[in-house]
N, C-alpha and C positions, 0 to 999 in steps of 0.2 A: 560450513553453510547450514549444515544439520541442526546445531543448537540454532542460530536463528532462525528458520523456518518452526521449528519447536516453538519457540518463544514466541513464535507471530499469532502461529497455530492454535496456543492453549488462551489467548488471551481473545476474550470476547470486541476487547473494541485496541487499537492501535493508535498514537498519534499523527496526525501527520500537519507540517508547518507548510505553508506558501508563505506566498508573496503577493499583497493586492498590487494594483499600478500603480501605486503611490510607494513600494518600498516595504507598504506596513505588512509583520508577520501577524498570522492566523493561523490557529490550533486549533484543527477537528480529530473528530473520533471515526476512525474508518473500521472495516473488517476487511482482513486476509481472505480476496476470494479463492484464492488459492493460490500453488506452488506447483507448476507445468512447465514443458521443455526446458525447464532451467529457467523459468523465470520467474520471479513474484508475480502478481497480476493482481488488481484493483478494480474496481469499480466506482463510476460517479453519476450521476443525471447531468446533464446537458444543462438544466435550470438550473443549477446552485451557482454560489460564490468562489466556492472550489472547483468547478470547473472553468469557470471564467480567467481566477488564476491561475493552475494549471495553461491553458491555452498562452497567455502571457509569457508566463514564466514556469519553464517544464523543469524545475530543478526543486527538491522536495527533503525535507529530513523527517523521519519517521524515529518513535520510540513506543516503548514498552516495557513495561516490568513484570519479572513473575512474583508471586507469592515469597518464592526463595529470596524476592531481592536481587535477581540478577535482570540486569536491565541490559538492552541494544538501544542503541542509533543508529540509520540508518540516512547514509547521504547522496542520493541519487540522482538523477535524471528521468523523465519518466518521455515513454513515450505511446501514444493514443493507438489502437488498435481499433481495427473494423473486423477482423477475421472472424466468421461468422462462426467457423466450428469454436473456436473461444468462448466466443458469446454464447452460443451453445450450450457448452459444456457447462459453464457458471453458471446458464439458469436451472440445469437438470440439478446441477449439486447444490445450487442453494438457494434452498427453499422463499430465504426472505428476497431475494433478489425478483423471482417468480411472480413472489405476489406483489413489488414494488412495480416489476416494469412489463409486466405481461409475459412476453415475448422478448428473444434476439434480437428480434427484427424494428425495436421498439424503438424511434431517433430518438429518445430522451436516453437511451441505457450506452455510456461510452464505459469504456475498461480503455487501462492502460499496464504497462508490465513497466520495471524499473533497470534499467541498464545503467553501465561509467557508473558504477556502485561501490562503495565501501559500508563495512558494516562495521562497527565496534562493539564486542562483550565488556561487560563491565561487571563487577562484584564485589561485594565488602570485604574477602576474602586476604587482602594484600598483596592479591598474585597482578602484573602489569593487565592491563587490559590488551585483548585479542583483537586484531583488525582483521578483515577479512576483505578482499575484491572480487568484485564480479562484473 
């Protein structure tokens, strides 16, 4: 789980796919709010599209590449938090979050963490690709 959290970590923006209510998939660009008690954890506003799906459909694949060309997927489940020291903690550690949503206590600032997880490493190297659960 170390190299992915690595790979979340160093890359400025991560993909992540839904599902609108019609089926159709959509790929945004999120950031890693961080890696706590064993979980990923994420962030969205309450107003966007990706919240809307989300709420719908909690099941999400996420990717990323490094530089080296070693890429993840990431096929989860997510599910929505309120936990206020979370929320907390995400606005002390990041900065853009801060100035996006005020406050913790802000109803538009949801986080969610990703559980029923598999990750896959993948690389040009020839060697099989590495699965991982969580």
């Amino acid at each position: 789980m170390e190299q992915v959290i690595k790979l979340l970590e160093e890359s400025p923006a991560v993909y992540v796919g839904t599902a609108d209510e019609n089926g159709h998939p959509h790929v945004r660009p999120f950031a890693l709010t961080f890696y706590k008690n064993g979980k990923l954890y994420f962030s969205t506003s309450s107003k966007t599209s990706a919240y809307r799906d989300l709420k719908n459909n909690p099941f999400i694949e996420i990717s990323v590449m490094s530089k080296e060309y070693v890429w993840v997927r990431i096929f989860a489940k997510i599910i929505f938090t309120q936990d206020m020291k979370i929320k907390e903690s995400a606005i002390a550690e990041k900065e853009m979050l801060k100035n996006f949503f005020g406050s913790a206590d802000n109803p538009e600032f949801n986080m969610f963490f990703l559980t029923e997880g598999t990750a896959t490493i993948y690389d040009y190297s020839g060697n099989p690709p590495k699965t991982i659960t969580f």
